[in-house]
N, C-alpha and C positions, 0 to 999 in steps of 0.2 A: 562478552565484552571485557570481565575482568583477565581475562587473560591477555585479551588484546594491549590492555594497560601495564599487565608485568612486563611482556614477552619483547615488545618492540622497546621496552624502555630500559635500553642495557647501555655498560659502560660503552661502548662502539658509538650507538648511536649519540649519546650526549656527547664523546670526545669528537667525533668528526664533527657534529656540527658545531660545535663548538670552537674548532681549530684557527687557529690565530686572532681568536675573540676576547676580551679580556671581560670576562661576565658583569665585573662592576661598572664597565665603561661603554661597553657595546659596542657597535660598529661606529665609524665616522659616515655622515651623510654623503660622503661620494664614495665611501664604497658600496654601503647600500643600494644610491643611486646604478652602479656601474651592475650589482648584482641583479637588480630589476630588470637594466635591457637584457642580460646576459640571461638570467630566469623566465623573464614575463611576469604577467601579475601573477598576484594570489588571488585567482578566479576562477571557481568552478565552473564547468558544464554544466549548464543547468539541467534538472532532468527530464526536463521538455524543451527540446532545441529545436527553437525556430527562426525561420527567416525575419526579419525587424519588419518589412510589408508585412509579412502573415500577423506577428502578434498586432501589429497596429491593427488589424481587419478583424482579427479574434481577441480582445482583450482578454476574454473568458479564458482562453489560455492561463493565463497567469494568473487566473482565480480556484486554477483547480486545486482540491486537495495539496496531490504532490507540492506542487509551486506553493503553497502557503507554508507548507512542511519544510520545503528547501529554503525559501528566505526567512523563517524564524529560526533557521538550525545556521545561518551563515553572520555574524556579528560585519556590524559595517565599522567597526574602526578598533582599535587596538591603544593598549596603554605602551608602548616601545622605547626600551634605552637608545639614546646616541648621543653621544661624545658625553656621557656621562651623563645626562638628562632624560627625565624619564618626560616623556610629550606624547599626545595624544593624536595617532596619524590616523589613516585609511586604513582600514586590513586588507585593499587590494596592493597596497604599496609596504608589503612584509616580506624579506626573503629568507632563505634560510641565513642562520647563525642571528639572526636578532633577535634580540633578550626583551620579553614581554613581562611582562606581571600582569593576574588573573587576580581578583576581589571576589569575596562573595556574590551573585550575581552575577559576572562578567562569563561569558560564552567563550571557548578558546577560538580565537581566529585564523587558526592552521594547527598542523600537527605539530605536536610539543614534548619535548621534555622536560623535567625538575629538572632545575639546577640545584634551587634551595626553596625550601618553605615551611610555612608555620605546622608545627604538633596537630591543629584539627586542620591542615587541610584538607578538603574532601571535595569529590566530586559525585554528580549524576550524569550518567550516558543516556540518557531518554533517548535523546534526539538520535545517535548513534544505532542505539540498538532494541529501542520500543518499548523497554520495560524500564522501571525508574530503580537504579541501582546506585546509591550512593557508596562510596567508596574510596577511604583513606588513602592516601598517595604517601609516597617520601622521595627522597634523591633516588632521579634518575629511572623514576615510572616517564608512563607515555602519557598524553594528554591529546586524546584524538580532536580535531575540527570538532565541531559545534558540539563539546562536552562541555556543562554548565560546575563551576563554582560554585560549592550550596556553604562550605564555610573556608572561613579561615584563608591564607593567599597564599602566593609563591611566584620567585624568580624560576620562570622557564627560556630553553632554549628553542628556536622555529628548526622542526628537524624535515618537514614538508609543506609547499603550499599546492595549493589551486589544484588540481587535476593528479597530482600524486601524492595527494594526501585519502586517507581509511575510507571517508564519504567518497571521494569520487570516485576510488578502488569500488567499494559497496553499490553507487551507483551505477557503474559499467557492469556488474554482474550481475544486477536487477535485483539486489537483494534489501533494498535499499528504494523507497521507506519501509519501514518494516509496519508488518501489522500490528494493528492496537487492540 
């Protein structure tokens, strides 16, 4: 996984997602808005895809392992700049180029990149990749879907959501939950 955090987190990917964004001000809420029809949410596959009658008839579906695994590893809302405001939205309403900030605690709510952050930021990949690997960041690492904050923050840029972001890559190849 620490590779995964150097390799994907290159000048490319922060400049494109980043392109016509102004890091300190973020996107304005209609282009966001226009970016979400144009994108779709930021919603994963779940890793048990069922019909809405079947899980209504199985709840136990959504009590298995997996499924406990995938909604603790998916953050339901996001700290997000617009028009220079930092507000607390959905994380299925995140597109690419929106400028989030990560806390101590805080789960990434899609795939990310440093823009800027503090000296001890660091993270742990559990949830990514099964073993608890914390790990210093600086400008312009990656910051995969549901990697956890253990200190320190940072201004990131959303460089994937929902279904093309590392977990749902991970998930379609079955590699993903990893063993414990």
């Amino acid at each position: 996984v620490m590779e995964l955090l150097r390799v994907q987190g290159s000048d490319d990917a922060v400049a494109s997602s980043l392109a016509g964004v102004d890091p300190t001000v973020g996107l304005t809420w209609d282009r966001a808005r226009a970016e979400a029809v144009r994108m779709g949410p930021n919603r994963l596959t779940p890793p048990i895809d069922c019909p809405a009658w079947i899980c209504c008839l199985l709840p136990c579906l959504m009590s298995t392992t997996t499924m406990r695994r995938f909604n603790a590893s998916v953050p339901e809302s996001a700290l997000v700049l617009r028009e220079g405001e930092w507000t607390d939205v959905d994380a299925v309403s995140l597109v690419v180029s929106d400028i989030v900030k990560l806390q101590e605690g805080d789960l990434a709510p899609a795939d990310l990149a440093v823009v800027d952050c503090s000296d001890d930021f660091a993270v742990d990949t559990v949830a990514l990749g099964g073993e608890h690997s914390r790990t210093r960041l600086s400008r312009k690492d990656a910051v995969p879907l549901s990697t956890l904050c253990v200190s320190g923050e940072s201004t990131l840029v959303v460089a994937a959501i929902g279904d093309n972001t590392e977990l749902a890559r991970r998930m379609r190849a079955r590699t993903w939950p990893p063993a414990c």
